[in-house]
TIMI-2910 file (N, C-alpha, C, CB; in pm, 1 decimal, decimal comma, always signed):
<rs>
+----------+----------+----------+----------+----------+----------+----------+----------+----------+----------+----------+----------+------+
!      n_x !      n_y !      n_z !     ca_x !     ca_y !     ca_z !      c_x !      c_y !      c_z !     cb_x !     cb_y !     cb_z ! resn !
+----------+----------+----------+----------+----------+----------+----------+----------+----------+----------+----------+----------+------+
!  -6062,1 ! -14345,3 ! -11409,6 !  -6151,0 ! -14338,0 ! -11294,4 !  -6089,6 ! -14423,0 ! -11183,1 !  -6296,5 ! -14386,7 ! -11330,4 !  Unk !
!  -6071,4 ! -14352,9 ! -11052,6 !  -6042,4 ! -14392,6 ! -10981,6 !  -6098,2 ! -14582,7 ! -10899,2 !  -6055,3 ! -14275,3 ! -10940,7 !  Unk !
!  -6054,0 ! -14683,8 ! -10855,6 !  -6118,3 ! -14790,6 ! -10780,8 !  -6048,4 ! -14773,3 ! -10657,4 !  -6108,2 ! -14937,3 ! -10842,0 !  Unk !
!  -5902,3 ! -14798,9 ! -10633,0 !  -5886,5 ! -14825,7 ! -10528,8 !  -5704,8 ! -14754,1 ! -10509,0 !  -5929,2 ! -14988,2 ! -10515,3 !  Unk !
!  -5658,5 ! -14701,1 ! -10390,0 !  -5509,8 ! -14642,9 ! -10420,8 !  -5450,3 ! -14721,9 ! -10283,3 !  -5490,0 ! -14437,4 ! -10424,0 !  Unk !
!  -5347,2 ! -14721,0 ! -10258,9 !  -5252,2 ! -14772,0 ! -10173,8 !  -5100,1 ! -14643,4 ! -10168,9 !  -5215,3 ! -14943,2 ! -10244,4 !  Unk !
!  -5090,6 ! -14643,2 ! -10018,3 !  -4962,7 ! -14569,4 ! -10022,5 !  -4819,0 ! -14658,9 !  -9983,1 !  -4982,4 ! -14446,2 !  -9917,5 !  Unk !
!  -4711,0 ! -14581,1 !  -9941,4 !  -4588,2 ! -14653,2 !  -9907,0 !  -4649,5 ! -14770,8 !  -9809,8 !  -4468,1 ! -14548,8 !  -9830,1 !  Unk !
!  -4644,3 ! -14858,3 !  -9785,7 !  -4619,4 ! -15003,9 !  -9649,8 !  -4798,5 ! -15026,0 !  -9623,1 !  -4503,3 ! -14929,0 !  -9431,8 !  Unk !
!  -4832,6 ! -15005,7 !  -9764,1 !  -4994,2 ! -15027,3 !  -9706,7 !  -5046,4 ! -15176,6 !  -9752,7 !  -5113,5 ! -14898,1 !  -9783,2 !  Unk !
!  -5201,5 ! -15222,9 !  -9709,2 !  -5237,3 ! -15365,6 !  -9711,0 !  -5253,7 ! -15364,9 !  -9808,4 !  -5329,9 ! -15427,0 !  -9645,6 !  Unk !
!  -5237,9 ! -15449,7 !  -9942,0 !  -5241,3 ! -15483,9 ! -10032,4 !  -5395,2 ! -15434,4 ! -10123,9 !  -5204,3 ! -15609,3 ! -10002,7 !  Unk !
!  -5416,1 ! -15410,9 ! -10224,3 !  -5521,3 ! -15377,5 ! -10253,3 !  -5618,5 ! -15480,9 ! -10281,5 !  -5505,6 ! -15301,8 ! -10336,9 !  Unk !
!  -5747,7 ! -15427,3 ! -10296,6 !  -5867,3 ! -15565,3 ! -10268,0 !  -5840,7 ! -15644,5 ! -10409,1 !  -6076,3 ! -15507,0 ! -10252,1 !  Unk !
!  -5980,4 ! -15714,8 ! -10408,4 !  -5964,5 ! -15788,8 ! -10556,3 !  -6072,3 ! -15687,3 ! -10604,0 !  -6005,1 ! -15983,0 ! -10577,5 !  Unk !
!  -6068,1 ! -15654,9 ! -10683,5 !  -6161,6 ! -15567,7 ! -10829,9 !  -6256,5 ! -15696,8 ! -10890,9 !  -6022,3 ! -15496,1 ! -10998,6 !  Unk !
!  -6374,3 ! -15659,4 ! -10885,4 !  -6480,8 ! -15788,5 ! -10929,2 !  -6584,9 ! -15690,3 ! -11034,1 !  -6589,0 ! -15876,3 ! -10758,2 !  Unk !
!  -6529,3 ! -15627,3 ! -11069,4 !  -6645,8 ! -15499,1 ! -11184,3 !  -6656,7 ! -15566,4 ! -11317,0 !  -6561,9 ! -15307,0 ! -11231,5 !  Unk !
!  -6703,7 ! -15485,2 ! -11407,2 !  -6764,4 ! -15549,4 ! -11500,6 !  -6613,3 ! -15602,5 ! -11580,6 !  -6881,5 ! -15446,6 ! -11585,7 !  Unk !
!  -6605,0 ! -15691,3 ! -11659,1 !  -6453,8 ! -15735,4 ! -11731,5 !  -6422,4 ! -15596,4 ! -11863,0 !  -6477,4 ! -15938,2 ! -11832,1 !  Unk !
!  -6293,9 ! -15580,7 ! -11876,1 !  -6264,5 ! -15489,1 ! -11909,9 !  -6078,2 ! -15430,8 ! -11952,6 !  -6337,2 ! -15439,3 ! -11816,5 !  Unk !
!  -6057,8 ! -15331,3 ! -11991,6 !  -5923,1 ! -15269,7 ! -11947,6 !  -5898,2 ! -15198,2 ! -11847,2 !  -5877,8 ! -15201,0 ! -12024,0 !  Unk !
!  -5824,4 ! -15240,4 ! -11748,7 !  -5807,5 ! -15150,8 ! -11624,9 !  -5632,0 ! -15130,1 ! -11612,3 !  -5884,4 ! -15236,5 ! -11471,8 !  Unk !
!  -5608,9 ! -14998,7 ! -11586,5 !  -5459,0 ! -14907,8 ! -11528,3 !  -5418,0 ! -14934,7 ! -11467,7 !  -5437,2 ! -14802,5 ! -11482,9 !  Unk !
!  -5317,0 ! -14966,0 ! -11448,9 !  -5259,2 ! -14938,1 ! -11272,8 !  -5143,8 ! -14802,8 ! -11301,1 !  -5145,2 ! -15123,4 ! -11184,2 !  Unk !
!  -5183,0 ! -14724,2 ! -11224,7 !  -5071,0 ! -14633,6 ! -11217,4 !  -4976,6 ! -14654,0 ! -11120,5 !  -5110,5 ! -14511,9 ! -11202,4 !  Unk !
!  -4870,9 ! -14619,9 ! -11117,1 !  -4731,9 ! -14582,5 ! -11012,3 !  -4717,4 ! -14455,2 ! -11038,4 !  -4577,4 ! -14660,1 ! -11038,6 !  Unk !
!  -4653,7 ! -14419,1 ! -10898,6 !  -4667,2 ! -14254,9 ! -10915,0 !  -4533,7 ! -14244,8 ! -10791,6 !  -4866,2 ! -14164,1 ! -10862,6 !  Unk !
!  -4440,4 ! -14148,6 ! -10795,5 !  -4342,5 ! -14151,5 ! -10658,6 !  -4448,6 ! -14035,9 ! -10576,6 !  -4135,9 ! -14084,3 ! -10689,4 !  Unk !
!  -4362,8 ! -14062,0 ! -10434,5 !  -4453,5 ! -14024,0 ! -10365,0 !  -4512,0 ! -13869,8 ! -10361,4 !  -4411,8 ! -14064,0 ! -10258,8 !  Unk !
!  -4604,5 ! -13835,7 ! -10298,4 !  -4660,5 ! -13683,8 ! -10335,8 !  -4735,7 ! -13636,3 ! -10447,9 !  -4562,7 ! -13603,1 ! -10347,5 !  Unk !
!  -4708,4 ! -13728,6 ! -10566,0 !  -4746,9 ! -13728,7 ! -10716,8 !  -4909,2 ! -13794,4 ! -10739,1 !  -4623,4 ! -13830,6 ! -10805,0 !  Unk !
!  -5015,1 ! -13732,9 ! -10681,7 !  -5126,8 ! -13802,4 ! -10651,3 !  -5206,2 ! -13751,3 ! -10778,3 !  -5189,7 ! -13772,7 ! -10500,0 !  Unk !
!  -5295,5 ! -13857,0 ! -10831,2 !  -5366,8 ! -13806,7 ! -10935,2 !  -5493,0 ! -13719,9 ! -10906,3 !  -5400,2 ! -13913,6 ! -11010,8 !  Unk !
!  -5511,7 ! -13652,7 ! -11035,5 !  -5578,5 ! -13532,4 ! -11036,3 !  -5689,2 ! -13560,8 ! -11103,5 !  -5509,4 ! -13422,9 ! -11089,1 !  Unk !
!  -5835,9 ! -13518,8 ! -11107,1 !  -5908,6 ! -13487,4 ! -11239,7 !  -5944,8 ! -13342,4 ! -11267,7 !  -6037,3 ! -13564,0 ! -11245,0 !  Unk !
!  -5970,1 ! -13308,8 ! -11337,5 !  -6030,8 ! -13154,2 ! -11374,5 !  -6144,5 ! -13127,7 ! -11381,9 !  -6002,8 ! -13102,6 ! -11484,4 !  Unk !
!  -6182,2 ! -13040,9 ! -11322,6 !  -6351,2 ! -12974,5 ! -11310,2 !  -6363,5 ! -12801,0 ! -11385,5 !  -6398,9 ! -12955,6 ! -11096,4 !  Unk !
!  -6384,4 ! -12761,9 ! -11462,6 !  -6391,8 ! -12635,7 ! -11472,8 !  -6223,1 ! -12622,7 ! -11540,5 !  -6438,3 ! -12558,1 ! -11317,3 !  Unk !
!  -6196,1 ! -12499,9 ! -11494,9 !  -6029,1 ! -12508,1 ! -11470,9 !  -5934,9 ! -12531,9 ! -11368,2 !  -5983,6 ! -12413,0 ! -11494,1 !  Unk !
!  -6035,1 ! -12617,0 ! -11312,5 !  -5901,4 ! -12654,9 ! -11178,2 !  -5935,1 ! -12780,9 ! -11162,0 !  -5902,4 ! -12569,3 ! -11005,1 !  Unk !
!  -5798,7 ! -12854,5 ! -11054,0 !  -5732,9 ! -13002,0 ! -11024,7 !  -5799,5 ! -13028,9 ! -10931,0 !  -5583,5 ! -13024,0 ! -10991,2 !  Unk !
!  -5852,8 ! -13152,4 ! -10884,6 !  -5942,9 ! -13209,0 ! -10790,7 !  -5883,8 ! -13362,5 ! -10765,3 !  -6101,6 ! -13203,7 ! -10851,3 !  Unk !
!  -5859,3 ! -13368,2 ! -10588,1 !  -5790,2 ! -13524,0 ! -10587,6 !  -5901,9 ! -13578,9 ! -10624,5 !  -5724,2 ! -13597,3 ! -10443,9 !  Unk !
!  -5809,6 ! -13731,1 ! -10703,5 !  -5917,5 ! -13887,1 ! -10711,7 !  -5959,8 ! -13909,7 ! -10633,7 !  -5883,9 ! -14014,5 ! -10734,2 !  Unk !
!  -5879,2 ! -13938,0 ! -10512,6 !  -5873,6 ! -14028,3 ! -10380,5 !  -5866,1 ! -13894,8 ! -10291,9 !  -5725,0 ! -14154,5 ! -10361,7 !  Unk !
!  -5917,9 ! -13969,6 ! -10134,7 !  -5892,6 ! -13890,7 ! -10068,6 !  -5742,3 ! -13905,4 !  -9985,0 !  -6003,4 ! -13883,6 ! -10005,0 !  Unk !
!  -5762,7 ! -13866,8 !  -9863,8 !  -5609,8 ! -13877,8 !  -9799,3 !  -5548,1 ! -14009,1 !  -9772,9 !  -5604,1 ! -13812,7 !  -9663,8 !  Unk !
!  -5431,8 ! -13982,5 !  -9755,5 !  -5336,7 ! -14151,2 !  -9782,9 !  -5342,7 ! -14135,6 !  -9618,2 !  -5120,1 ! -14165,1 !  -9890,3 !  Unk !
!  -5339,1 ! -14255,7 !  -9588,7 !  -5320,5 ! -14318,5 !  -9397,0 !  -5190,4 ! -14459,7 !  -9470,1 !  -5564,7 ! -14431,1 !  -9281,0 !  Unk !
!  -5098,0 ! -14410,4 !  -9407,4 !  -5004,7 ! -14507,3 !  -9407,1 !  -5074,4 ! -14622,1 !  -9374,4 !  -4895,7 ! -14482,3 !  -9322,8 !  Unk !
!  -5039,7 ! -14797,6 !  -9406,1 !  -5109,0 ! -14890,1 !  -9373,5 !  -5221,8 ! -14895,2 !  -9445,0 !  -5126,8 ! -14889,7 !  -9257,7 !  Unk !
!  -5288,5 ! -14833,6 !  -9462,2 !  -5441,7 ! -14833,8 !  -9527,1 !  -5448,0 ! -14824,5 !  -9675,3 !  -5529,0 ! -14708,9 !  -9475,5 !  Unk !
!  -5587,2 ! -14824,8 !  -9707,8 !  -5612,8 ! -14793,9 !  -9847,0 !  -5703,2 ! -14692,5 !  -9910,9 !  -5649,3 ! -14894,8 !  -9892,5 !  Unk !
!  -5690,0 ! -14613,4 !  -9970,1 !  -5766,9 ! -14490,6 !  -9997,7 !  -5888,1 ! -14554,1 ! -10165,4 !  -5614,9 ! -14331,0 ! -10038,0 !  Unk !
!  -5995,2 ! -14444,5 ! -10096,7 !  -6106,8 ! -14456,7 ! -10236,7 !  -6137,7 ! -14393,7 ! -10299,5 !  -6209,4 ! -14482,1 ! -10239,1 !  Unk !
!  -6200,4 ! -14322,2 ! -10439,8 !  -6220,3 ! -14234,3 ! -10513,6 !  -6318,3 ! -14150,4 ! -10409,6 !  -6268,0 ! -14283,8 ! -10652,2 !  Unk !
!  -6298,6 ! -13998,3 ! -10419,9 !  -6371,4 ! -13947,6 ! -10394,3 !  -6484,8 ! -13858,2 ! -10466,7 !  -6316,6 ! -13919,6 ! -10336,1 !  Unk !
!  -6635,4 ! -13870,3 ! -10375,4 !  -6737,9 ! -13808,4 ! -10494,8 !  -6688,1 ! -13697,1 ! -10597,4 !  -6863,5 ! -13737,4 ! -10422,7 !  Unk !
!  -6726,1 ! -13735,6 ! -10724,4 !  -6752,2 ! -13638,9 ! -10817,9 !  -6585,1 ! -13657,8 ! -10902,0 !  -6799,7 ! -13469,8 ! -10734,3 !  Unk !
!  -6559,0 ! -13786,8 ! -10873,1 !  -6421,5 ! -13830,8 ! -10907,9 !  -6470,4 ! -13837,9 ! -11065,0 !  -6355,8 ! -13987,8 ! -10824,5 !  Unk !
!  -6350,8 ! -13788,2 ! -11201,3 !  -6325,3 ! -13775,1 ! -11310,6 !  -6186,2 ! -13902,8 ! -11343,8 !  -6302,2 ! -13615,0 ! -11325,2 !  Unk !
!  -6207,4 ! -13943,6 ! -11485,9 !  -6057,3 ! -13935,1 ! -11572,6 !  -5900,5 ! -13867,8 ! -11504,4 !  -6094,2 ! -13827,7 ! -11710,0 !  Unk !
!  -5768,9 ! -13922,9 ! -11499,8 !  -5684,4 ! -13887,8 ! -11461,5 !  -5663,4 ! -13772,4 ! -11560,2 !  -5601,9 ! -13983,6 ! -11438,8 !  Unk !
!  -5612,8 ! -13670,9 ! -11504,9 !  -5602,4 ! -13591,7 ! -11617,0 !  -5486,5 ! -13475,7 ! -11566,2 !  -5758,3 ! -13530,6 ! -11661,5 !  Unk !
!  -5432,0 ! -13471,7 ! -11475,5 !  -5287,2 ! -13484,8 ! -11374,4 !  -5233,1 ! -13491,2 ! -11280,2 !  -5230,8 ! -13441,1 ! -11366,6 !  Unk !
!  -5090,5 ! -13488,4 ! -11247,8 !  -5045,4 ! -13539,8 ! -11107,6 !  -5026,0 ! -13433,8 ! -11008,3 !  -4914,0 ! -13616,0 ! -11115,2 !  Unk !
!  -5055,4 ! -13401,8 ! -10892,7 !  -4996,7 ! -13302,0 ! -10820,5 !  -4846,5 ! -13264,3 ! -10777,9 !  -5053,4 ! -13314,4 ! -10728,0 !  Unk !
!  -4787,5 ! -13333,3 ! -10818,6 !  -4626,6 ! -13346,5 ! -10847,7 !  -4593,7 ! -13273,0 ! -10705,2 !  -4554,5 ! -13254,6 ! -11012,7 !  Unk !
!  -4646,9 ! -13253,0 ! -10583,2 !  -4601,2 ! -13209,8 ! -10468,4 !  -4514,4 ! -13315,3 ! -10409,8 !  -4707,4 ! -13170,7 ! -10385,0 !  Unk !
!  -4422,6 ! -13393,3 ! -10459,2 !  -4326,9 ! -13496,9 ! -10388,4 !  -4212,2 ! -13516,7 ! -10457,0 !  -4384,1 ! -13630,6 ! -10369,3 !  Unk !
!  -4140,3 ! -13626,0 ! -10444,3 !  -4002,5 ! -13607,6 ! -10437,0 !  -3940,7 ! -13617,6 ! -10629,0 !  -3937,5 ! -13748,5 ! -10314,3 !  Unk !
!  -4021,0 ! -13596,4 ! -10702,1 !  -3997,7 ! -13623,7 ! -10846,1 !  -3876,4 ! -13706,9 ! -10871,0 !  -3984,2 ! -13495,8 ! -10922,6 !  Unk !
!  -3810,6 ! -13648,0 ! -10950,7 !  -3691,0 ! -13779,9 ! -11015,1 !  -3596,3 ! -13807,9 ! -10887,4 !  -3565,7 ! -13715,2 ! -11174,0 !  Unk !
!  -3563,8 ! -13761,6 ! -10789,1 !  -3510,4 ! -13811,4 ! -10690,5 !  -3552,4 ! -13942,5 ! -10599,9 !  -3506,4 ! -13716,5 ! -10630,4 !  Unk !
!  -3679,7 ! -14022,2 ! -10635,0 !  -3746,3 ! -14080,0 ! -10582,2 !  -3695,1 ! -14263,6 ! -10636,8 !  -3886,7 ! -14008,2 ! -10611,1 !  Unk !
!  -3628,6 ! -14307,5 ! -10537,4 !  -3546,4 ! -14417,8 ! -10577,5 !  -3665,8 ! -14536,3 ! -10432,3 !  -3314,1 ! -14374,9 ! -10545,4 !  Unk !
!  -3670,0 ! -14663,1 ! -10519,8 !  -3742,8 ! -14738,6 ! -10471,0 !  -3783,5 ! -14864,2 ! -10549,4 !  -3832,3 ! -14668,6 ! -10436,2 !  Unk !
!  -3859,8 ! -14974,9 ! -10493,7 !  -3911,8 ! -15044,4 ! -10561,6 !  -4047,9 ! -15079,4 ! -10564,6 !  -3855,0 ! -15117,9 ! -10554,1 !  Unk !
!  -4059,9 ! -15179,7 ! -10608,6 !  -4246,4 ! -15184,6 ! -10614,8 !  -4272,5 ! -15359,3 ! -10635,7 !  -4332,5 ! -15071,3 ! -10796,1 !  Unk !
!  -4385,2 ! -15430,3 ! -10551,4 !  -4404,3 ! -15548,6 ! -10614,7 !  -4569,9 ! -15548,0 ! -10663,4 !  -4359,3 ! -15671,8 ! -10510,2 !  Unk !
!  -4591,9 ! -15616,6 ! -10804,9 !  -4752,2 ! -15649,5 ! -10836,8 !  -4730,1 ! -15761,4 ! -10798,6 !  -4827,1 ! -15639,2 ! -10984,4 !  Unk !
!  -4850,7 ! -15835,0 ! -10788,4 !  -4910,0 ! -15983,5 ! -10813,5 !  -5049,1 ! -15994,3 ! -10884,3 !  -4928,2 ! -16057,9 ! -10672,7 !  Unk !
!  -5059,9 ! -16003,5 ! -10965,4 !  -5229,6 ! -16046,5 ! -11052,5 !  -5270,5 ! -16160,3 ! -11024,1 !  -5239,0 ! -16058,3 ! -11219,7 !  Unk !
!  -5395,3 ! -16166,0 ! -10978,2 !  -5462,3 ! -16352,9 ! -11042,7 !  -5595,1 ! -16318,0 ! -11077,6 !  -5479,6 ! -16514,3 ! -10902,2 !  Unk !
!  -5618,8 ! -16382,3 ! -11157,4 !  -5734,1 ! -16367,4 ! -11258,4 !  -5707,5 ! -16258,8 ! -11375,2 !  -5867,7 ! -16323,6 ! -11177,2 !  Unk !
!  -5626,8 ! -16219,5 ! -11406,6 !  -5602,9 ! -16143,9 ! -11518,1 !  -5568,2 ! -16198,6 ! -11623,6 !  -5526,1 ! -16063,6 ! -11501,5 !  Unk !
!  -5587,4 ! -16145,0 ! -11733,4 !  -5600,1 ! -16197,3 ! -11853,2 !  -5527,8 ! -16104,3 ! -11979,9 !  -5750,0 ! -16217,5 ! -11867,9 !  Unk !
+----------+----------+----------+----------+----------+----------+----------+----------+----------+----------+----------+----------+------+
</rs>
C-alpha cells in the first residue's frame, strides 16, 4: 500500500508516524511506476510525478502487484541515497 513516492531531484520524503510495523521501500528506474489490480486490469498507486515534489496514493489504492515498465529498464544507470532515523 502505497504512503508516500518521490521522483528524480525531488524533496525528500516526509517522516511516516503510522502505526509501528514492516514497511517497503521500493526503487524502481524511471517510468517503472507501481501498479495495483482491480478486476483484470493495472491501476497507478500514486498519482502523477511533478519533478521536485512528492506524489500520494491515489483513492482506491491496492497491494503492489506490478510495474508499468514504460521507462528506461536495464539501461537505467544511476544512484540513489536513503537516510533512516527512528528505524529499527
Amino acid at each position: 500500500m502505497g504512503i508516500e513516492a518521490a521522483d528524480d531531484r525531488s524533496v525528500a520524503l516526509g517522516g511516516f508516524s503510522g502505526t509501528p510495523g514492516t514497511c517497503f521501500i521500493g526503487i524502481a528506474p524511471d517510468g517503472n511506476n507501481p501498479q495495483y489490480k482491480s478486476g483484470g486490469n493495472f491501476f497507478a498507486i500514486f498519482g502523477t510525478f511533478v519533478s521536485g515534489s512528492l506524489s500520494f496514493p491515489v483513492a482506491g489504492e491496492g497491494p503492489v502487484k506490478n510495474y508499468s515498465q514504460g521507462g528506461c529498464d536495464a539501461n537505467c544507470l544511476g544512484g540513489y541515497d536513503i537516510a533512516l532515523s527512528g528505524a529499527q
